[in-house]
Every structure is written in structure tokens, then in C-alpha cells.
N, C-alpha and C positions, 0 to 999 in steps of 0.2 A: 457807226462806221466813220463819221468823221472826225470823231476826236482820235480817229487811228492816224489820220494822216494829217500834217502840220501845213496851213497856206502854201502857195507859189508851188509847191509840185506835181500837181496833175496832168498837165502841158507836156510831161518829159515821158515818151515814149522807153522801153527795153528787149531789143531783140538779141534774145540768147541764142550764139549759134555754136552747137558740140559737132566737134568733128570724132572719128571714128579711128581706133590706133594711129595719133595724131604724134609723133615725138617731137618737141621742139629741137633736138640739134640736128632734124635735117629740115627745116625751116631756113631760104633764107634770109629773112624777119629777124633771126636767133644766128645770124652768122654763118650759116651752112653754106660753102663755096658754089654748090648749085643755083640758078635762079627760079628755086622750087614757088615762093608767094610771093609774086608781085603785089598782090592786092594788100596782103596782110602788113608787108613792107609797109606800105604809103597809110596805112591803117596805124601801124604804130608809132609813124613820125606824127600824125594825127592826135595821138595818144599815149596810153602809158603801155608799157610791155614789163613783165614780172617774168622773171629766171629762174625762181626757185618753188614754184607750186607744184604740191604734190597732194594728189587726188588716194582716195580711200580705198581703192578696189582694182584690182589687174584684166577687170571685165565689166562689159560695157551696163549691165543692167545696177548690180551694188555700186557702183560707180558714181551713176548719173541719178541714183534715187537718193545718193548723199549728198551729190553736190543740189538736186532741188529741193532737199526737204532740213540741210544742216544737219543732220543726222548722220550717226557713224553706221555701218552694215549690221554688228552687232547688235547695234539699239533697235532700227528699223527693221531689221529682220530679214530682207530683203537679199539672203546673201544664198540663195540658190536659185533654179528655174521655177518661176510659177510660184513662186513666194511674192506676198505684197502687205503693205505696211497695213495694211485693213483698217475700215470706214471708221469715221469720226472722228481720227486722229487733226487737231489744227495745228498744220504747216504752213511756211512762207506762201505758197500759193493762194492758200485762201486769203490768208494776210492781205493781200493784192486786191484778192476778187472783192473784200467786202472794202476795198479803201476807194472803192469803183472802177479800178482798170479791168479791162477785158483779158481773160487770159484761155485764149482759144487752144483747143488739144489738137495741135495740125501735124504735130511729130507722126510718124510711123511706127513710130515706137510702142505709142500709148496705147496701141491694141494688145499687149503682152498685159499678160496678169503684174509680173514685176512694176510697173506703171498706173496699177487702179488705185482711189483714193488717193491721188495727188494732189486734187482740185482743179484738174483743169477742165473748161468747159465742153459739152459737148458741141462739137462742127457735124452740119450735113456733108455725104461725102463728096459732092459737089462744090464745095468751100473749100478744101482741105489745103488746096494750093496756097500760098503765103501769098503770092499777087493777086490771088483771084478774092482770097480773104481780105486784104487788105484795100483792094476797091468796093467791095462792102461793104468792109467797118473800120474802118483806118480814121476816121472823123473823129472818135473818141480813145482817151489813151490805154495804151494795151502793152504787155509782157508778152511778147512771142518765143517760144523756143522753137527750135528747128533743129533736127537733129543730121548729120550727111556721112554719108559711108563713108564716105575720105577712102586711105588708101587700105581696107581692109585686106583679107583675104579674101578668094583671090587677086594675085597681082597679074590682075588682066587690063590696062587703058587703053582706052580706044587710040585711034590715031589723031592727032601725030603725037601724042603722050607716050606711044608705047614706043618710039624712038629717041625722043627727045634728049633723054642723057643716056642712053648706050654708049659705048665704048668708038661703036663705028658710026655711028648717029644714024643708023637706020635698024629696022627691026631686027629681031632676035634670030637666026636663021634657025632655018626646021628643025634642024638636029636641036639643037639646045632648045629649043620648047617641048618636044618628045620629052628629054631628058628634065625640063622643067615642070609638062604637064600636072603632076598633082597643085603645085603652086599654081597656076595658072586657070587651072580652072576647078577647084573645092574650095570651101571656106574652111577645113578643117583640114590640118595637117597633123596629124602624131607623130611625137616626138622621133626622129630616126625611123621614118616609114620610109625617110627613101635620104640618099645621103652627098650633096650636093657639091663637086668639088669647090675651091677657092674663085676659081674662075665664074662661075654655074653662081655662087651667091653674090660675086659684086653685081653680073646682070639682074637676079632681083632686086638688090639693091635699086637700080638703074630704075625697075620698073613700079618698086616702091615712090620713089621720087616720082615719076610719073604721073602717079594717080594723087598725089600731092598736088602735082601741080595743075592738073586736073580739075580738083576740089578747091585750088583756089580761083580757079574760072569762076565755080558753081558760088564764093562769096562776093565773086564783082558781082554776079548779075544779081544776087540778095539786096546789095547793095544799092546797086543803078535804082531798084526796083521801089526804094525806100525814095532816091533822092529825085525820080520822076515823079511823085506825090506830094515832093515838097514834102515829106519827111523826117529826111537823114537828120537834118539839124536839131530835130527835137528827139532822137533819137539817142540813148546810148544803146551803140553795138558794141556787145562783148565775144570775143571768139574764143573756144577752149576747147579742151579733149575731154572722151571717157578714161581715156588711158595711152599711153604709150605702146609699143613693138619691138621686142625682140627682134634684132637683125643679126643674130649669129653672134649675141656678145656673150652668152652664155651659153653656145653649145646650139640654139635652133635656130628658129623665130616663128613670130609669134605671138599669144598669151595665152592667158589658161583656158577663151574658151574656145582656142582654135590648135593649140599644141597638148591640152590636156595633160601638161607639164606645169601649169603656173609656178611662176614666181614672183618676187617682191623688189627685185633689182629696180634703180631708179630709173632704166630705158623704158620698163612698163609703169610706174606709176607716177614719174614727172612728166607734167605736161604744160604744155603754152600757155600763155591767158594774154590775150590782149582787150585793153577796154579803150573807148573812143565817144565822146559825144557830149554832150552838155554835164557842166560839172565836172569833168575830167579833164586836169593837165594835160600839154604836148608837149611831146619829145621827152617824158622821163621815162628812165630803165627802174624797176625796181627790184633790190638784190635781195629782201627782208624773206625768209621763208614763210609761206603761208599755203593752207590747203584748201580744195574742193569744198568742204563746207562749212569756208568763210566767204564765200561768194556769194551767197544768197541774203544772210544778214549785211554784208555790207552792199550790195541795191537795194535795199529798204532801210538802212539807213542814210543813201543816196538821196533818195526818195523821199525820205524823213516818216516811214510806216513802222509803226512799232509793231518790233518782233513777236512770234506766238512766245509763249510759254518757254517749251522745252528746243531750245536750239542748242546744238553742240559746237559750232563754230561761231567766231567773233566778226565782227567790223574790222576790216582794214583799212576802213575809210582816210586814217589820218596820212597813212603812206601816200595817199592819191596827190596829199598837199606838203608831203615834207615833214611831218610831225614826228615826234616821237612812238617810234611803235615796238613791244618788245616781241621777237620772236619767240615762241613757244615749239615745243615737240608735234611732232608732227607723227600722225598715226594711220597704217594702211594694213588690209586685211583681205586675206582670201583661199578659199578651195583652189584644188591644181588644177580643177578641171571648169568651173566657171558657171555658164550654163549648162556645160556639155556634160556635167557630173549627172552617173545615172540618177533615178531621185529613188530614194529610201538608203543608198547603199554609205557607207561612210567611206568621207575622202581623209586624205591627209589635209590641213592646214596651213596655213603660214598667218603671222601677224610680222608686224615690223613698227620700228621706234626709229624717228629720225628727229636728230638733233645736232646738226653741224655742227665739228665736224665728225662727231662722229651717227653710226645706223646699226641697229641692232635687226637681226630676220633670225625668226624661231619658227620653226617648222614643228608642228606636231603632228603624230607619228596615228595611224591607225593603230597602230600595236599598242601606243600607252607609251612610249618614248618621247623625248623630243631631241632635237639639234638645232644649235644657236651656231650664229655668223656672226660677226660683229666687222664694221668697217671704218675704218680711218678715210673721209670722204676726202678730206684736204688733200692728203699721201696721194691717196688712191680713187679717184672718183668713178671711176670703171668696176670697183666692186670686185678686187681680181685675189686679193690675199686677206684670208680670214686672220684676225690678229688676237682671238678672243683669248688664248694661254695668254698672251705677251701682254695683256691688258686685262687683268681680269678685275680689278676693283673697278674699273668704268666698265666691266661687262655686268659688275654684280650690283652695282646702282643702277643700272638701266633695267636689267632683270628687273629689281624690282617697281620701277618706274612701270613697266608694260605690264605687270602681273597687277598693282590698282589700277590700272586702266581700264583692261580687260574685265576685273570685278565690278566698277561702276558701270560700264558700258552694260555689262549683263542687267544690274540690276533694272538701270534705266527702262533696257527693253522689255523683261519681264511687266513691269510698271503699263509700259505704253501698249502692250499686247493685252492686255487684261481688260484695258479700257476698248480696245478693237472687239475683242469679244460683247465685252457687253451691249456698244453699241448693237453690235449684228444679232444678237439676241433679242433686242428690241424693238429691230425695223425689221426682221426679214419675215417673210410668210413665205410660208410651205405648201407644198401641195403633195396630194397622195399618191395621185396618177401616175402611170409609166408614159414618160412625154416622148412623144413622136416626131421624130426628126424629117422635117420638112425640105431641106436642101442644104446641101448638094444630096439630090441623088445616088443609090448607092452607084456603084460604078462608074460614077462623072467623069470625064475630063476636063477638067477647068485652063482654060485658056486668057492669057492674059488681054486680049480682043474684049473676048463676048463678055469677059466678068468687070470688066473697066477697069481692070488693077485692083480688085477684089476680090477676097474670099470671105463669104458671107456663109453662116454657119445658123441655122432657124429650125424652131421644133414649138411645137404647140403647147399652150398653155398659158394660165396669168400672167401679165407684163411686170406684174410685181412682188413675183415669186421668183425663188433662190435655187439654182440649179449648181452640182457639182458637176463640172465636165472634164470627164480623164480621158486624154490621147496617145495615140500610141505611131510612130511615126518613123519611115524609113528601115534600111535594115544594116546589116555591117556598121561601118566605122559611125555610119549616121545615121546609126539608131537612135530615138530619144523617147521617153513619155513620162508621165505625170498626169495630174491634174488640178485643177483650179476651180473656184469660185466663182458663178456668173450670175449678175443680176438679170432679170429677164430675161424674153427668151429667142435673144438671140447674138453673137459674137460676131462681128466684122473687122477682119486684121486688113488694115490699106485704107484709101488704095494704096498700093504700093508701085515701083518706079519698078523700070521693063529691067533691070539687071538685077535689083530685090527678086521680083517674081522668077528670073531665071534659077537663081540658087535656089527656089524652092524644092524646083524640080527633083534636085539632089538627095529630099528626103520623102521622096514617093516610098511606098502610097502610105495617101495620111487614112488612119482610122482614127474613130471618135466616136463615145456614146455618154450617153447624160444619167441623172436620175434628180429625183427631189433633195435638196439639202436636208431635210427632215427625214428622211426613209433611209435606213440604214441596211434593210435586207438585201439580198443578192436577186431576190425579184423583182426590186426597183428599177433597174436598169432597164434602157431602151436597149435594142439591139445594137450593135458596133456597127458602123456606116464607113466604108470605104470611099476613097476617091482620089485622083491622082491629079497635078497641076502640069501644064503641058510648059517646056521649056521656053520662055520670049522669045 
């Protein structure tokens, strides 16, 4: 482990923090007339800010599993619900862990299947907090990520957020929250479920920004929290997005896995990045186009940790200093529906090719068709007139640009699933038994109180045995189920934060039952356990 990492770097702490449908031009850090991020502002004269990053996925899970593992969706697999890159794959993360940085799992995130085999460590739930962690183990150097709803769906903030940039500068009156209610309080809106005058979207708009500005309260205090311990300065903090929002620039808002419309347009897949801390220039803009998973190779080459093996993104380290760096195409990929795609059923597709100034979006078609877009970004950076007849020789190089793309990224992933298999072949044990689900009770109501921001999921049997668990959850618009691969025997999503645990509510009642990953009969199965999450 240490001929991975080169002298003088251990000292230099990394706290990655993703925000949640994050778009930089209503940032204003990125020039938005609003004074949406103050912090992020005084963070970027700090530091460097980049213009042109565009992230791999229109939804938050393939998104954030490209940008921490440099991996494309395709390769890593990761590109539905309850899909995960599977064990003993070596990514950047481990890179870290064996270079001796601590890299604690304190995200909320990392109870989702999409998230296992990442390498990050396990936390007691007791630690989970980033300051509560950080007076524990903050003495030795560590990669934190943190992950913040920022201003998802719903666009509800608290006060004074929820006034701050309305039109009258006081809250939304009754009438127009009736008429706003599904935005207000679901996370999931379908496309034209309900249809918003002109008037009706600039107040979301309003209330977008709100929770922006909100979210950038939530990175002072991340902040304060580093530089009471005396250690902001050994810190690089990096800020970025899963993805971008639709705000009515194409017809909703949104992304795919809250409008079940996805798209490829660059308000969902450009996003922020600001970096700040030791090693990093102040006050440079950076205009060079670069994506989600060049981020990860270039903090370990910050760092000086040699890369795993298979990364799909590069170092942009020399930009940080002025150097020559050449832009390449930039690649983003996704279902229309995100998480929220039923699972087994097929969606439509989209991939997209960006290469300033032009961007190609190819939609594939559940029927076996496709349809291409092609955009002139200089002309047109809004994405508004498809010019593909009027250009067809740069529509038919890029064509074939995306179509080897597509083919290597397959192969790759083929390659890296095969090795996931084997491992799991050689560590997992099985068991015969029909396991017995031990809590929640059936019929529980689980209260965000008594469970401390917890839902804890436990059934009997060996700690090192391999359980498939498929749930089934909610009903109407927020129906959802699948299922997943669980080591031992038992799941705990959280703790989670009192507005997390409110949305849960939304997909009452959860059921769930288990069996052995070895047992493939339909008598395997434990009985289906119900229970329902009482609203915060």
C-alpha cells in the first residue's frame, strides 16, 4: 500500500459534497441574478470553478456511481434500481482505503443496492453524522463524501426559503399552492399530470431557488464544521451535482426519475463543480469541457494514488495549473424513467455525444427504432432546433463516434460483470432454510421518533450468508419493486433526515420477503411482511 501513494500527501484531507438536481445557471457562483450561494460564491473566489462539466446519467444513482467509481453506466451496470457494480470489482475508493485514508460510508445514500461494493467503510449508526464522525476520527486523513437533497422534488423550503425570491417576497398564497400542491409536496411528478400556467412555473421556479439556497446554508455549516477542528486548510472541498433539473425548458421539469420523461438536454446533465483547498489555484474559471468521471482520477492524482486498473475517465489535474489540456467528447446515458422504471419491463433509451460545439441525443425506441437530435450548442445552447438534415455529414461522424463508444463501453462491462460473478461465487455461502423475518413486524408503523431515523430490516440466520431480497412498495403513481442482493442478515437504510423519512411515507405500505441466494424454489421464500412509515 505504500508504493501506491508518493511522500508529502497524507496530511491532505477530501470532502466530497454532491448536491441533488443541482443546475449551475441558477447558482449565483455561475452568475445567476439571484443570491442563490453565498457560500459557494466565497468558495469559488477560494478556488477554481469549471463551466462546462457534464456528468453521465439524468438520475441520481448511475450518476454518482460514475462519478465515484470513473466508470460509465454502461460499464458499471448500474443503470437501473437495485442494480450494483458487484464485489471485488477495484475502484478509486479502495485505491484510498489501501493508500491509508479513511473513507467512512456516512452518505444516505449507501443503503441502496445501487451503492454496495464501492468501498466505503462501514459506520456505526451512531457516527453517521459528518461532525459527530469527524470528532472521532478526524485525526487521521480521510475522503468523505456527503451526499444533500439540495433542491429536489418536492419544492417545499422551509421558511424564510420558501419566500425569499417570490415575486411578492412573501409566501405563495393558498390558492396557488392548491394549484401547486403535487410539486409541493410528491417527489414524483409525471409528465403533464397536471399543467402549470406561466405564472404557476416562475413561482416554482422561485421555490426552486429557495431550496438552493437552503442547501447552501447546509454547505456553510459542513464547512464551519471542518474549520472548528482546524481542518478546512488541509482540506480539499469539492462541491458538484448528480445531475441537473428541468425547469420547463423542455416542456416539464424535472428528470427521469421524478418526471418519467427523461431526457439528455444539458439543464439535466451539466452540472457545477467547484474545488477549493490545498493544491488548488484561486480565483480561476475553468472553460475546458470535462465530465463526472474525470473527477475521481484526478483527486488521486492530486493526491499522487495510482489509479485501479480499469478507469474510464482522465486527470484534469493540468487545468487546475494552466497547462495544456485537450478536450475530449463527452458521454451521458440514460432510461426515461431513472429509478422509477418498473424493473423487468423495457424502457426507451437515450445516450448522447457532446463535443462543442456541437451534441448529438439518440433515443432508442422500445419498438426497435431510433431518433437522433443533433445541436449546434454555439447557435443554440438551449437545445431548441434540431439541425440534423441541415448537417448531416457531422451527424454521420458522430453517429459513428457514439456507436464505438457504445460497443467498447459494452464490452468493458461484460469483462467487469464476469469478474463480479466470479468473485460472488467464491465468497458467498448459502443456506437452505426459509429465513424468518425478525423486524419490522408485520403490521408496524414505524415512526421516525422511536426508529432514530431508521428503518432496520432483520431475519434469522448465518451473518455470512447471501440473501436475495425483493420488495414491493407503494401503489399508483408510486408503485415500485424489485429486488436485490443482501450480505447477511440484515438491511438498514439511514438514519435518514426528518424530510427524507417524510417522503417515505408516500410509498406506503412497504412489503418485503427474503430467501437463500442458493434456493431457487418458490418454497424458499419467507412470507411477504408488511409495514408502513408514519409521516415526520
Amino acid at each position: 500500500p505504500g508504493a501506491l501513494r508518493a511522500a508529502g500527501s497524507p496530511s491532505i484531507n477530501v470532502l466530497l459534497i454532491t448536491i441533488d438536481s443541482f443546475r449551475p445557471d441558477h447558482l449565483s457562483a455561475y452568475g445567476y441574478s439571484r443570491p442563490t450561494t453565498p457560500t459557494l460564491d466565497r468558495l469559488a473566489r477560494r478556488g477554481i470553478r469549471f463551466t462546462q462539466v457534464i456528468n453521465q446519467a439524468s438520475w441520481t444513482s448511475a450518476a454518482l456511481v460514475s462519478v465515484l467509481t470513473s466508470l460509465y453506466p454502461s460499464t458499471h451496470g448500474v443503470d437501473g434500481r437495485s442494480k450494483t457494480i458487484g464485489p471485488g470489482v477495484i475502484i478509486p475508493l479502495r485505491r484510498l482505503r489501501e493508500a491509508g485514508y479513511q473513507v467512512p460510508g456516512l452518505s444516505y445514500l449507501i443503503a441502496l443496492p445501487e451503492f454496495e461494493h464501492l468501498g466505503f467503510e462501514p459506520v456505526p449508526s451512531q457516527e453517521r453524522e459528518v461532525e459527530r464522525w469527524l470528532d472521532l476520527h478526524g485525526g487521521r486523513p480521510f475522503f468523505i463524501w456527503t451526499h444533500l437533497e439540495g433542491p429536489h422534488l418536492p419544492y417545499n423550503p422551509p421558511p424564510p426559503y420558501d419566500r425569499m425570491f417570490t415575486l411578492s417576497g412573501s409566501p405563495l398564497p393558498p390558492a396557488v399552492r392548491e394549484r401547486l400542491k403535487p410539486f409541493l409536496g410528491d417527489p414524483l411528478v409525471p409528465k403533464a399530470e397536471v399543467t402549470p400556467s406561466r405564472t404557476d412555473q416562475r413561482a416554482l421556479v422561485s421555490l426552486y431557488d429557495g431550496k438552493i439556497r437552503k442547501t447552501d446554508e447546509e454547505v456553510r455549516e459542513l464547512l464551519e464544521s471542518l474549520n472548528r477542528r482546524g481542518l478546512l486548510e488541509r482540506t480539499v472541498v469539492v462541491v458538484t451535482a448528480d445531475h441537473g433539473e428541468e425547469l420547463f425548458d423542455h416542456g416539464w421539469l424535472g428528470h427521469a426519475s421524478t418526471s418519467l420523461s427523461g431526457t439528455l438536454y444539458d439543464e439535466v446533465i451539466r452540472v457545477p463543480l467547484i474545488m477549493a483547498g490545498p493544491g488548488i489555484p484561486r480565483g480561476r474559471v475553468v472553460s475546458a469541457q470535462v465530465q463526472g468521471v474525470d473527477l475521481m482520477p484526478t483527486l488521486l492524482d492530486l493526491l499522487r494514488i495510482t489509479p485501479p486498473p480499469l478507469v474510464q475517465g482522465r486527470s484534469f489535474l493540468p487545468l487546475l495549473h494552466g497547462r495544456p489540456f485537450e478536450s475530449r467528447t463527452a458521454f451521458a446515458e440514460t432510461t426515461v424513467c431513472g429509478r422509477s422504471c418498473p424493473e423487468g419491463r423495457p424502457q426507451d433509451r437515450l445516450q448522447a455525444l457532446r463535443l462543442p460545439p456541437w451534441k448529438l441525443i439518440r433515443r432508442l425506441r422500445t419498438t426497435g427504432d431510433e431518433q437522433d437530435e443533433l445541436f449546434h450548442l454555439a447557435s443554440d445552447p438551449r437545445e431548441r432546433r434540431n439541425v440534423l438534415t441541415r448537417h448531416s455529414e457531422v451527424a454521420s461522424r458522430l453517429k459513428a463516434e457514439l456507436n464505438q463508444w457504445v460497443a467498447k463501453r459494452y464490452l468493458e462491462g461484460e469483462e467487469l460483470r464476469s469478474h463480479a460473478v466470479l468473485a460472488l461465487r467464491e465468497n458467498r455461502k448459502v443456506s437452505a432454510g426459509i429465513p424468518r423475518v425478525l423486524r419490522p413486524l408485520e403490521g408496524r408503523m414505524l415512526t421516525f421518533t422511536r426508529e432514530g431515523g431508521r428503518i432496520l430490516l432483520q431475519w434469522d440466520g448465518e451473518s455470512n450468508d447471501a440473501y436475495l431480497l425483493e420488495y414491493d412498495l407503494g401503489i399508483g403513481k408510486f408503485h415500485t419493486s424489485g429486488s436485490f442482493l443482501v450480505q447477511g442478515t440484515q438491511k438498514e437504510f439511514g438514519p435518514l433526515k426528518p424530510e427524507v423519512w417524510g417522503l417515505l411515507a408516500r410509498y406506503n405500505p412497504f412489503r418485503f420477503r427474503l430467501r437463500s441466494a442458493g434456493c431457487r424454489e418458490a418454497s424458499c421464500w419467507s412470507p411477504w411482511v408488511a409495514f408502513q412509515v408514519a409521516g415526520s
